[in-house]
C-alpha positions as CSV (number, residue, x, y, z in Angstrom):
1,X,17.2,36.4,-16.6
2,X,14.6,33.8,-17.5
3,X,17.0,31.2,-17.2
4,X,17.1,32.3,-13.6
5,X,13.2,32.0,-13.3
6,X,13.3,29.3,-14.7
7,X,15.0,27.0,-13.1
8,X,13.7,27.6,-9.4
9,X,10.2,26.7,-11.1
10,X,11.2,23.4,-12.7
11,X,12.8,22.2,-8.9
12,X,9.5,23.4,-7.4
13,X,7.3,21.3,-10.0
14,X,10.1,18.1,-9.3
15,X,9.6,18.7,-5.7
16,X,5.8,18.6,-5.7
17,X,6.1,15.5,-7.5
18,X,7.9,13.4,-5.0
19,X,5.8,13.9,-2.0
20,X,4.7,11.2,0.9
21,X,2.8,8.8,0.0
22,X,0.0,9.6,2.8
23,X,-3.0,8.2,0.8
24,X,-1.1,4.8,-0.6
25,X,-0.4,4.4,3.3
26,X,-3.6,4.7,4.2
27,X,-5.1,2.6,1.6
28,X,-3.1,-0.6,2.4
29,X,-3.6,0.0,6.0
30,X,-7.2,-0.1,5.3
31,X,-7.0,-3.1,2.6
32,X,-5.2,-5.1,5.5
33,X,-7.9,-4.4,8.4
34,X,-10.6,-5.2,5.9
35,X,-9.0,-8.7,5.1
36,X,-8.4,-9.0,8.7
37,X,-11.9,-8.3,9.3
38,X,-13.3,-11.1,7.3
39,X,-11.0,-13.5,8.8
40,X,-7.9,-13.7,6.0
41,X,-5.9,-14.8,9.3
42,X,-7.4,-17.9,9.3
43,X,-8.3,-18.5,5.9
44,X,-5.6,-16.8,3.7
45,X,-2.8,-16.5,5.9
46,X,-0.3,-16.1,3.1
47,X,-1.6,-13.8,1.7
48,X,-2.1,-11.1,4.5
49,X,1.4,-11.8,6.0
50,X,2.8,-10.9,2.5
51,X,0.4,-7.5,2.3
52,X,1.7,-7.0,6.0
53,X,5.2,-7.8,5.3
54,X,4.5,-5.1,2.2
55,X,3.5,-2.3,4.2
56,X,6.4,-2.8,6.8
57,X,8.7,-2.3,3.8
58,X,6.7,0.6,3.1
59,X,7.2,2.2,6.3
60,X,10.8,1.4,6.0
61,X,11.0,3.3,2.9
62,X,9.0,6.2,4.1
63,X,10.6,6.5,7.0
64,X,14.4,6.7,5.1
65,X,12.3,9.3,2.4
66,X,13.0,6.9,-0.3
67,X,8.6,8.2,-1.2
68,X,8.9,6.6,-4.5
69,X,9.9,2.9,-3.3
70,X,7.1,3.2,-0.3
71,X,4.3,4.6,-2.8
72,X,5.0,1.3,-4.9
73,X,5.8,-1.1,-1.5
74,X,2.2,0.5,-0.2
75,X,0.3,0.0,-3.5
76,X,2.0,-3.5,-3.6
77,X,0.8,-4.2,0.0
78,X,-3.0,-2.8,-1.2
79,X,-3.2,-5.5,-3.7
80,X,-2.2,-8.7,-1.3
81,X,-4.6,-7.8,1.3
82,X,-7.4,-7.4,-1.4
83,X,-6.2,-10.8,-2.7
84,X,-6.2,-12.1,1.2
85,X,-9.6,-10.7,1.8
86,X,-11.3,-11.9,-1.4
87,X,-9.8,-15.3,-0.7
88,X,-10.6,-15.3,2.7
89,X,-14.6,-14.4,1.1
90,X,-15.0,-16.7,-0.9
91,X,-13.6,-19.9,1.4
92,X,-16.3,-18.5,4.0
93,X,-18.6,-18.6,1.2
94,X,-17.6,-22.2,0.2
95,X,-17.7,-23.5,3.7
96,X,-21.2,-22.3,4.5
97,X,-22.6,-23.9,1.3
98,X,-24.9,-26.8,1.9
């Protein structure tokens, strides 16, 4: 009997586990329109077309429910479009030095 207790409890913990990544989504999507914001286009383009290439695979993933794969594709695309934005800082930065 507590077998059969059990069991359905340990597939409803699993379950809650693998849930859409909503917030890593979000977050990337946000990381990118930041970069974007402070010019990365212009000066870190290779950056930011990697972070957007990242959150398209994302998508992908999300979209087929493969969560895990797009949680890590998401977080992935987070961190190039922080790179492309603090890049795209600091040449602004360098440029407007006297």
């Amino acid at each position: 009997m507590a077998k059969l207790i059990f069991f359905p409890l340990v597939l409803l913990a699993l379950a809650a586990c693998v849930t859409a990544p909503v917030q890593e989504m979000s977050d990337a999507r946000q990381a990118i329109y930041s970069a974007e914001a402070v010019g990365a286009a212009q000066r870190s383009p290779d950056a930011l077309l990697a972070a957007q290439r990242l959150l398209r695979e994302a998508q992908t993933r999300l979209e087929a429910g493969a969560y895990d794969e797009a949680r890590q594709y998401a977080l992935n695309a987070r961190d190039e479009a922080i790179k492309a934005r603090e890049r795209a800082v600091s040449s602004a930065v360098l440029r407007s030095a006297p």
